[in-house]
N, C-alpha and C positions, 0 to 999 in steps of 0.2 A: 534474488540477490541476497545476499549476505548481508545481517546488522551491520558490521563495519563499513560496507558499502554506503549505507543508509543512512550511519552516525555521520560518516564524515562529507555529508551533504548540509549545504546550509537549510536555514529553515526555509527560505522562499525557492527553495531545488525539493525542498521535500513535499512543503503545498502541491507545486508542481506535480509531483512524481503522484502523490496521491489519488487527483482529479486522472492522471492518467491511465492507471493503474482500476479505480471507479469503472470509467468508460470502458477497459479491456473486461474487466469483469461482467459487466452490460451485456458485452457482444458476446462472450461466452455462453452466458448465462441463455441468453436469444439462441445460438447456433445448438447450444445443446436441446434445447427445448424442440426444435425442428430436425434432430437427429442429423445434425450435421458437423457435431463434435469428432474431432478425431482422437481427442487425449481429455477425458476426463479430468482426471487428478490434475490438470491447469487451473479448475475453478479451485480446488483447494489452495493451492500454491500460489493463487493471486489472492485469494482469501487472506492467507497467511502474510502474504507482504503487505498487504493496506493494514492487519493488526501489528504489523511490525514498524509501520511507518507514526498511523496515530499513537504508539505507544514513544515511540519517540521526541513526538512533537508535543506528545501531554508531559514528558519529563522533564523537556526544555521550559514550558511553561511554567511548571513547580520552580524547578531552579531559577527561573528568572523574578519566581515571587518571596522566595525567601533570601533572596539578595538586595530584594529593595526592602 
């Protein structure tokens, strides 16, 4: 997915998306280990969306603390 896709989720869609995202990572992680990966570069690419989702969720947190 794309940032934009990911900004304009709210935060309890982004928790969400996170824990999801965790568990595909899991199973990946498993399938590969047992040489039953087809696409590698997926564990990067899910890698890369859970950094792009916490980086999101820790921004909104800032912003939500220098507003009160």
């Amino acid at each position: 997915m794309k940032n934009k896709d990911f900004r304009d989720m709210t935060t309890d869609e982004l928790n969400t998306k996170l824990k999801e995202l965790k568990s595909e990572h899991f199973n990946l992680r498993f399938s590969h280990a047992t040489g039953q990966l087809a696409n590698p570069m997926m564990l990067n690419t899910v890698k890369k969306d859970i950094a792009r989702v916490l980086t999101i969720l820790r921004e909104r947190e800032i912003k939500e603390k220098k507003a009160n």
